[in-house]
N, C-alpha and C positions, 0 to 999 in steps of 0.2 A: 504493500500500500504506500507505504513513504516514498519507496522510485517512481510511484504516478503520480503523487504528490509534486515531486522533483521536476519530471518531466512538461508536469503542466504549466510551474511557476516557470519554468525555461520556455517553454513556447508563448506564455504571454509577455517576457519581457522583450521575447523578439517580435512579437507583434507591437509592443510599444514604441518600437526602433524604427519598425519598417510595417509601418503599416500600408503602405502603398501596394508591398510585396504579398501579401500574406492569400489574396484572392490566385495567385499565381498556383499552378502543382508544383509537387516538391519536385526537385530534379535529385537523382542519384550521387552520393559521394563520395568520391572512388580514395579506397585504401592508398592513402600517401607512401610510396617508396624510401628506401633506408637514408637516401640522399638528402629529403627533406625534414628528417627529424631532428628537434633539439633538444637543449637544456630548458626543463623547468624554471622558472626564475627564483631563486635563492639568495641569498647571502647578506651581509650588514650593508654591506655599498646599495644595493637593490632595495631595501628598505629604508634606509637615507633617502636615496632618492625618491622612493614613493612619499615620504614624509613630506618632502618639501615640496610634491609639488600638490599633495594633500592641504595642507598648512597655507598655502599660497592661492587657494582656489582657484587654481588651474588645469589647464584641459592639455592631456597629449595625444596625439594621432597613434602614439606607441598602444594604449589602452583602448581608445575609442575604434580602431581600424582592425584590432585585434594582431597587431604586427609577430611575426613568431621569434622576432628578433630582440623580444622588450627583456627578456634576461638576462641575455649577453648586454646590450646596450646600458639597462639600468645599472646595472652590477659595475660599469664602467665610468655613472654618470653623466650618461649621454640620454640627453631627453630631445625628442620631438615636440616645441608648443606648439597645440594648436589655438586657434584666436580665433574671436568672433564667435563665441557661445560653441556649443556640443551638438548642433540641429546644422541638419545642410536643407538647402532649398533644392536640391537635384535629388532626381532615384538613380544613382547608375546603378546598372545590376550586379557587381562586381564589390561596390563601398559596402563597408559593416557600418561607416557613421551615420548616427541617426536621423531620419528626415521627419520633415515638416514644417513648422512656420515656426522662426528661431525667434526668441527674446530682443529686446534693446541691446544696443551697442554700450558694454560694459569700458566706458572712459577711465574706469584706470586698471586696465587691465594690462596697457601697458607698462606702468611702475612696478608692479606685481612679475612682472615676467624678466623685470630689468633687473630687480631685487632677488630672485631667485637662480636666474646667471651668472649674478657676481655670488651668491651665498655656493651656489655648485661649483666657482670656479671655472669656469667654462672656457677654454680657447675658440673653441667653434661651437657656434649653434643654429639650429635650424627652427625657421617660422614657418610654421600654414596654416590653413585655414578652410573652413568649409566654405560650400557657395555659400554667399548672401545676394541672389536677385533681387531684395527686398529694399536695398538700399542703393540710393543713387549712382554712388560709384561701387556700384560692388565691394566696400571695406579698404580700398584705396590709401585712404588717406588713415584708416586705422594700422595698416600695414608700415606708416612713415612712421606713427608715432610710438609703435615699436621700434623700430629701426632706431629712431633719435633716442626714446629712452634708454635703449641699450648700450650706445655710443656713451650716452652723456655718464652710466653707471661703472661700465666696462670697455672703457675707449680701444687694451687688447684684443677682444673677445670679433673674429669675425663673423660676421651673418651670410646665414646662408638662408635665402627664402624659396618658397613651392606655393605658388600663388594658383588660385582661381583663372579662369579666362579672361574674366570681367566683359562678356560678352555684351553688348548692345548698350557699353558703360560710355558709349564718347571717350575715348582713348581715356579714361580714366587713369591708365597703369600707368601715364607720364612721371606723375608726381610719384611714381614704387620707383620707376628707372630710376627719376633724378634723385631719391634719396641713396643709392647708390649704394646697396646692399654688395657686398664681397659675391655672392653667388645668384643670381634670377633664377630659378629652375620653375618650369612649366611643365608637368608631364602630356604629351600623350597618349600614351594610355595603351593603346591598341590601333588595329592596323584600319583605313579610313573604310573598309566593307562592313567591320564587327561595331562599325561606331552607334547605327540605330538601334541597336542590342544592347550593348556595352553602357554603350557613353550620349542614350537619345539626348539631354537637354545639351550635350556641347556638341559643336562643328571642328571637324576636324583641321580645316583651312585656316579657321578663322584662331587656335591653338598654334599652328605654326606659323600666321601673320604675327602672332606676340612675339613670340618669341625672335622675327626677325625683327620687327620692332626694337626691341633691346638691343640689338649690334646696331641698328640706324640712329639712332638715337645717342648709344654711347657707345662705339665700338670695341674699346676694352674694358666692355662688362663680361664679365664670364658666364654661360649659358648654360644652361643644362634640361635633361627632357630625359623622361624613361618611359618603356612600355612594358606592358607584361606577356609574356607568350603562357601556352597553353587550353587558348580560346576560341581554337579553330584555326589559325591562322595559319598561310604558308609560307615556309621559308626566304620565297619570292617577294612576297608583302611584307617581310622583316625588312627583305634589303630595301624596297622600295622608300619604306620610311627611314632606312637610314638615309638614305640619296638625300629625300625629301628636310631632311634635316640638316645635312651636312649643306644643302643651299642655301638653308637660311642660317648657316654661320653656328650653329649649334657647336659647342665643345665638347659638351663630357655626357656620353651618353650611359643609360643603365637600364640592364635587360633585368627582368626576374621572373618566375614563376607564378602563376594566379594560384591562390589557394582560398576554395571556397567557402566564404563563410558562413552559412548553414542552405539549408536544402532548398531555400526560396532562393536563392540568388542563383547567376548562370553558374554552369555545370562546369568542371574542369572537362575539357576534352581528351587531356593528355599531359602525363607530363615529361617534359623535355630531358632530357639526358643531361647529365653534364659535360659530355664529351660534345653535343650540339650547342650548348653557352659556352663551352670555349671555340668552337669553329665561329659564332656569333663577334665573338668578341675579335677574333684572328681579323675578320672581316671587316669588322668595325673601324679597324685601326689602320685595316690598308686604305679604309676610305677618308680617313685626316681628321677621326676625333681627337681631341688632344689623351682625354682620358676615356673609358671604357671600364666599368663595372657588369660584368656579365655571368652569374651563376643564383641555382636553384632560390637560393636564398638574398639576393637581393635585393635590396627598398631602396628606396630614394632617399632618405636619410643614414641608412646603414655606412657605418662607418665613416660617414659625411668629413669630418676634419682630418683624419688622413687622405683621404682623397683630394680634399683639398688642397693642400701642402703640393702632394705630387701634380693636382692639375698647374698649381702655378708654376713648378717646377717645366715641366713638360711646355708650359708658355715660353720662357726663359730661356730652354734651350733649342725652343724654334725662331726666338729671335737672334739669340747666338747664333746661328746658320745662316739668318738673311741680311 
């Protein structure tokens, strides 16, 4: 009796999450291979850090996305903030983060996040955020005053942001470029056929217009963009969106795995070998990203400030060349 107790309390908290999904049928959840298994999250560092960002009432993409990586990372003190409340205004079938119609814009949510960077120590840290269609510039101008307050708390510490589209915002993202975050990263996500499936409230054009936006705008800002494979998608449509990204000036791209997060969301199709994320990445690199994160277990914040270091490294020494 308690395990259907269990299981019920779990099926309505996912319906509270996603209610949009829940009329859908379940889809099949196929046995994760040995490649994709971790660590538990454990240890004094990993509960530090959950304290603080407890204590701070603050939101990570690491707990709300269901990231498999939040053990290693926390344990390390490596946090993803997210900003602009815990609610997204998109269904994509893919996100765990919860939809609906979000809350007020929390005005000091940026001191809270400046305060909790300089208390973790942070050399590099990473911002995003859910949509907010709800608001004029899609969170714009909240994304600066994070930015400034982190500077102003942590003038070491660089940022790395994962921004929204800000679709149909009037280039709203001017004032995110000119604040001049160390990293711009946009993902998209998947390949431009799975996007009606995937990714219906975003365009896929209009994801990579940003993103060149940012090298016209400030040409050495450093770019970044990931997709996930396992979605159907063919190896031809990997490369295509690398093309499609290497034109618009992209630097550092990141492949990973989709791992679905319960039976309402799309299905895994497949998952990718590791020995096809390193031919991905081989590929990557003959095509002139500066860096390339490409295995099972990759996110777009995993390991974000080593990666860092080497992308600017890997700048450095294509200037040395020319």
């Amino acid at each position: 009796m308690a395990n259907l107790i269990d299981n019920t309390a779990r099926q309505d908290a996912r319906a509270a999450r996603h209610p949009e999904k829940q009329k859908r049928p379940d889809t099949p959840i196929l046995r994760k291979p040995d490649w994709i298994r971790v660590k538990a999250p454990l240890g004094k560092t990993f509960s530090e850090t959950q304290k603080i960002v407890k204590d701070g009432g603050l939101v990570t993409v690491c707990e709300e996305a269901g990231c498999p990586n939040i053990g290693e990372c926390w344990d390390q003190k490596h946090a993803t903030f997210m900003i602009l409340g815990d609610t997204c205004t998109r269904a994509c079938s893919f996100c765990n983060v919860k939809t609906g119609l979000p809350g007020a814009v929390d005005t000091d949510e940026p001191r809270r996040i400046a305060e909790a960077v300089a208390q973790m120590g942070l050399n590099h840290v990473v911002i995003t955020s859910v949509d907010r269609d709800d608001l004029d510039d899609g969170g714009a101008q909240h994304f600066v005053d994070v930015i400034e307050a982190i500077r102003s708390k942590s003038p070491g510490t660089t940022i790395e942001i994962l921004t929204p589209d800000f679709l149909r915002k009037d280039n709203a993202e001017d004032i995110v470029i000119d604040a001049k975050p160390d990293v711009f990263n946009h993902n998209l996500e998947t390949v431009p056929r799975l996007y009606l499936s995937i990714r219906p409230g975003a365009r896929y054009y209009h994801s990579l217009r940003l993103l060149e936006r940012v090298k016209q705008r400030d040409p050495a800002h450093f770019t970044k963009s990931g997709i996930m494979v396992g979605l159907g998608e063919s190896k031809e449509e990997v490369m295509q969106v690398m093309d499609d990204m290497r034109s618009a000036g992209i630097d550092f791209l990141t492949i990973g795995q989709y791992l679905q997060p319960t039976r309402k969301h799309a299905a895994v199709d497949r998952f990718v070998t590791p020995d096809e994320f390193k031919a991905y990445e081989t590929i990557a690199r003959a095509k002139g990203f500066l860096m390339v994160s490409a295995t099972p277990l990759t996110r777009s914040s995993h390991h974000a400030g080593d990666d860092f270091k080497k992308l600017r490294a890997a700048r450095d020494q294509q200037l040395a060349r020319s």
